[in-house]
C-alpha positions as CSV (number, residue, x, y, z in Angstrom):
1,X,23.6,29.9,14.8
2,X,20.6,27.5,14.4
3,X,19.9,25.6,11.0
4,X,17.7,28.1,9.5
5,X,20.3,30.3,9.7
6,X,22.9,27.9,8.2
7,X,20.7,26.7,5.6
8,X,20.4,30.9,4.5
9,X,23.9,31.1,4.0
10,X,24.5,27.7,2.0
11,X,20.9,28.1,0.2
12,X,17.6,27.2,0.9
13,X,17.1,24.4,-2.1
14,X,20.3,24.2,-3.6
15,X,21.3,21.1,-5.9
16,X,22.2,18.8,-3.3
17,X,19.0,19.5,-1.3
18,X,16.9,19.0,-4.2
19,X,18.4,15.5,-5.1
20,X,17.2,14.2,-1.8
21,X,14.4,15.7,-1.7
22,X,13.1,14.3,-5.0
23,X,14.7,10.8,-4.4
24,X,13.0,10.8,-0.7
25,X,9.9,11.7,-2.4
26,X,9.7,8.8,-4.7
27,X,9.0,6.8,-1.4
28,X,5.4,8.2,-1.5
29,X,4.4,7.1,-4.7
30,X,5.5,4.0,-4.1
31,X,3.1,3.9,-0.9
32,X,-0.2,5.3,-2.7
33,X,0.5,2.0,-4.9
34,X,0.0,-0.3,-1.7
35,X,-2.0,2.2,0.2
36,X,-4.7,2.7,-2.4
37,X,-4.4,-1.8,-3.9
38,X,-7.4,-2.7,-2.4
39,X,-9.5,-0.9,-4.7
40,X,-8.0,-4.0,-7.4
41,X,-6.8,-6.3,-5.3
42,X,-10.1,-6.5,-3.3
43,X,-12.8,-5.9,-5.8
44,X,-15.6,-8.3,-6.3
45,X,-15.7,-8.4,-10.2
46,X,-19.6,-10.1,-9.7
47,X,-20.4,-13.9,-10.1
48,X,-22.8,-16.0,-11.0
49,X,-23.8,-19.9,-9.3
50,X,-23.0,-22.5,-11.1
51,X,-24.9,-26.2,-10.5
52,X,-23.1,-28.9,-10.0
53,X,-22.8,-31.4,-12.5
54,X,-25.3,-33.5,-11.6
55,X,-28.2,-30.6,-11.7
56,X,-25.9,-29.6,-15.1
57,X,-29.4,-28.5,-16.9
58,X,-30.5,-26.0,-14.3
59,X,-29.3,-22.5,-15.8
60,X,-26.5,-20.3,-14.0
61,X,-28.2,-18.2,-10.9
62,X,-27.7,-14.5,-11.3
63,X,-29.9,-13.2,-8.5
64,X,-28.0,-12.0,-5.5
65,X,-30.4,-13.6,-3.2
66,X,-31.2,-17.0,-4.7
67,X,-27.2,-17.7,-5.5
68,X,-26.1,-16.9,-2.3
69,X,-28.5,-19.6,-1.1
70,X,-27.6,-22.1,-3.6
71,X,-23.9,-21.4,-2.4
72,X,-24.6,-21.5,1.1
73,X,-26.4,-24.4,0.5
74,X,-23.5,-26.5,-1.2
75,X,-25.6,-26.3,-4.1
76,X,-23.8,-25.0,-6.9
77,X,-19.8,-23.3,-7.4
78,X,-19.4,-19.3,-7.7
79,X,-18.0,-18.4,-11.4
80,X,-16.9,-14.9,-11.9
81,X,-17.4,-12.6,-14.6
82,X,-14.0,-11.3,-15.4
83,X,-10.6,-13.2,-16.1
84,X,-8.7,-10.9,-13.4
85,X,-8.1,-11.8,-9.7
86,X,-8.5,-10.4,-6.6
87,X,-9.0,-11.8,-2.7
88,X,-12.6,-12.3,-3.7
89,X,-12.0,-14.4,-6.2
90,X,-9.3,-15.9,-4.4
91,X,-10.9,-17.1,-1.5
92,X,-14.7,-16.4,-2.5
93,X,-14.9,-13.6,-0.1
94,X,-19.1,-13.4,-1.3
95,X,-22.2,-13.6,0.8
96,X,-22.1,-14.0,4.2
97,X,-18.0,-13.3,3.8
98,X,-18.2,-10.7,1.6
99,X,-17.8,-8.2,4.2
100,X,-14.5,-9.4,5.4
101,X,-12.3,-7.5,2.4
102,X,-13.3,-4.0,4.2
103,X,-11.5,-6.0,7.3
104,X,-8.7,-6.0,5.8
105,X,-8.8,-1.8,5.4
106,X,-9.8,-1.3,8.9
107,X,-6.9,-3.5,10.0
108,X,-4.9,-1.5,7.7
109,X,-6.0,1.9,9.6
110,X,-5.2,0.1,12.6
111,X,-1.7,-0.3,11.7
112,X,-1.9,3.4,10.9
113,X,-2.9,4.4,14.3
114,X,0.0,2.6,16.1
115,X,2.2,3.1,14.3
116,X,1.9,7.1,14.3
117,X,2.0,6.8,18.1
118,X,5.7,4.3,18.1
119,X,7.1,6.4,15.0
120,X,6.1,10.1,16.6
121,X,8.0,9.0,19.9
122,X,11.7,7.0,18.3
123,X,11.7,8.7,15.1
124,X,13.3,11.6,17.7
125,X,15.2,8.8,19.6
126,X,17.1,7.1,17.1
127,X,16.9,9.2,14.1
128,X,14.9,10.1,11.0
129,X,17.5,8.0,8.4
130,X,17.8,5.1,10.5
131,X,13.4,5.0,10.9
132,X,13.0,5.9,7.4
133,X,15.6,3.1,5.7
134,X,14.3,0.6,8.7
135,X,10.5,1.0,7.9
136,X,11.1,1.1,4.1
137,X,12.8,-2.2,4.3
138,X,9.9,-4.1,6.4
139,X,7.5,-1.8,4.9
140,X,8.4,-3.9,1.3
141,X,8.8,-7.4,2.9
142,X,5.3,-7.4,4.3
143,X,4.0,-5.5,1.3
144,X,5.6,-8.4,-0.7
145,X,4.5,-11.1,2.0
146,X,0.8,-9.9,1.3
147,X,0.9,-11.5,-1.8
148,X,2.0,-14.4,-1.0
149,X,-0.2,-14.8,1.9
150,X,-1.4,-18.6,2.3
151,X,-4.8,-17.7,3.7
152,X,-6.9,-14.1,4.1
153,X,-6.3,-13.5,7.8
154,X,-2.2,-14.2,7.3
155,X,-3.0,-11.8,4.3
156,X,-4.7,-8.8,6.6
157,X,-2.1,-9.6,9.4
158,X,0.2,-8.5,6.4
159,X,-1.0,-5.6,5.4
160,X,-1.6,-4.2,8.9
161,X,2.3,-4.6,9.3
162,X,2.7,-2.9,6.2
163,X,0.5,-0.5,7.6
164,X,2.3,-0.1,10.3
165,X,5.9,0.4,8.9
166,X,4.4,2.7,5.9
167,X,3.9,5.5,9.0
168,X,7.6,5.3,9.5
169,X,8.5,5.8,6.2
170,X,6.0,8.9,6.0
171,X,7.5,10.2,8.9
172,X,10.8,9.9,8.4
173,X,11.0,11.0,4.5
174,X,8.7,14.1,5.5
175,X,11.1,14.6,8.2
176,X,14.3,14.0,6.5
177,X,13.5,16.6,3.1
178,X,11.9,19.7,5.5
179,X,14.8,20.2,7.6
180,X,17.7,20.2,4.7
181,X,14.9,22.6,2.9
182,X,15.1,26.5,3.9
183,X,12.0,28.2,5.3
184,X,11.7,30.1,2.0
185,X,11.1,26.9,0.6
186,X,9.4,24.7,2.7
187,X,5.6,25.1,1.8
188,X,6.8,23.8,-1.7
189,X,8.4,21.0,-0.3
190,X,5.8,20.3,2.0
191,X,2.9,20.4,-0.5
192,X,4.8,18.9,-3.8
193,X,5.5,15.8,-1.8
194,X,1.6,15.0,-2.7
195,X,2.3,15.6,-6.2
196,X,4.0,12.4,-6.1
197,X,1.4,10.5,-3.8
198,X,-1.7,11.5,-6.7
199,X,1.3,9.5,-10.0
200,X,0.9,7.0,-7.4
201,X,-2.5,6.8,-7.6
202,X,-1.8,6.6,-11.5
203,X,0.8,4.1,-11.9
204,X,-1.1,2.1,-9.4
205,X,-3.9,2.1,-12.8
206,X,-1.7,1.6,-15.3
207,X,0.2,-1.3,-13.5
208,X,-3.1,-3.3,-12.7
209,X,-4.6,-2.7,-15.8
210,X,-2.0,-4.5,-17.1
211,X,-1.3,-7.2,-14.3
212,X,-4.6,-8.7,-14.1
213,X,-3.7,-11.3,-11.1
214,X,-3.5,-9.9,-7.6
215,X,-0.5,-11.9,-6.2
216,X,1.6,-10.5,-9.1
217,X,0.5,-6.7,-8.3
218,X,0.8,-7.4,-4.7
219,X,4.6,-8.6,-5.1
220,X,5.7,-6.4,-8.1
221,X,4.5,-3.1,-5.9
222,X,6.1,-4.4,-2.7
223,X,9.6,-5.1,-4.6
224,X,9.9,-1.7,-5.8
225,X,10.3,-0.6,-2.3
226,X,13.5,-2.5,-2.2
227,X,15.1,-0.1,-4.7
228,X,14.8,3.1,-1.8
229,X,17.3,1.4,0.6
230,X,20.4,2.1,-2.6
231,X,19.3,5.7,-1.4
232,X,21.0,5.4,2.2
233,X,24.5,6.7,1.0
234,X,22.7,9.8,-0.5
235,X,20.7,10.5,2.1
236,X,22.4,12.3,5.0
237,X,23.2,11.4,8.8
238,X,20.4,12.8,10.4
């Protein structure tokens, strides 16, 4: 008797499966918080050049040509428009740097791609739970590290760890909830699991909407991961 044929007899979403599956599931829109945080954390909320004090009477430079000169130049200090924060403002990531903030996201993909190839191949070796718990808990100390990164390559470093770990926690959550779930019910499970991804995307609005400094939305969305490893006695050996 294989475990389709178990899971027919005992039910194919019964009350137990459903807990972990929902719990599990959580895991994912904690992710599409960090996944999708560049969008806030690495937006360039525009600026304008300010002279230094000494030229004081010359008026603030708008143009996008003429202030990048004046800043290259040493000539006058970016000032930007908005009170929030992000790794622009942080470590003026304009003009001839301003390109470096989509380094960050290819690094991020980067992480993606090995760590689908190291997950695919131990996630079978060692087990789904023990991947799963493992990546969540680096997958939140790097997350949380990110914000408190000294300088912008430690700071891409981090996130490509995250990265890296988040594919382990994919894999092992998706892994974990489809084979406790009978066949009967596994295209639900497989496609409501996004359901939870796109409230990600909406708590990840609502939660830097209202914290307007990037460090704090960095660390507050990393911590939250910590709260999936109190799931490892309700999640089964597997």
């Amino acid at each position: 008797m294989d475990i389709d044929e178990v899971l027919e007899k005992i039910g194919d979403f019964g009350p137990s499966q459903r807990k972990i599956y929902y719990l599990v599931s959580l895991s994912h829109l904690w992710m599409s918080t960090i996944v999708l945080s560049p969008s806030f954390i690495g937006l360039d909320p525009g600026w304008s050049c300010v002279p230094m004090v000494e030229e004081s009477n010359q008026l603030h430079v708008t143009d996008s040509h003429n202030k990048c000169r004046y800043y290259e130049q040493g000539s006058c200090t970016p000032e930007y428009s908005t009170e929030f924060t992000s790794i622009v403002t942080q470590w003026n990531l304009i003009c001839d740097k301003s390109s470096l903030p989509n380094l960050s996201q290819s690094g991020f993909f980067f992480g993606l791609l090995i760590g689908a190839w190291v997950f695919g191949t131990i996630t079978d070796m060692i087990g789904r739970r023990k991947v799963y718990f493992m990546s969540t808990l680096f997958g939140a100390v790097f997350s949380v590290l990110s914000g408190l990164a000294p300088g912008f390559y430690f700071f891409v470093l981090f996130r490509i760890v995250f990265a890296f770990f988040s594919i382990g926690i994919g894999l092992g959550s998706y892994s974990i909830f489809m084979e406790i779930t009978g066949i009967s019910q596994r295209t639900f499970a497989g496609l409501a699991v996004h359901v939870f991804s796109a409230v990600g995307y909406v708590v990840l609005a609502v939660t830097a909407y209202l914290i307007r400094d990037w460090r704090a939305l960095s660390v507050v969305t990393g911590l939250t991961g910590f709260l999936f490893l109190l799931l490892w006695r309700c999640v089964l050996h597997m």
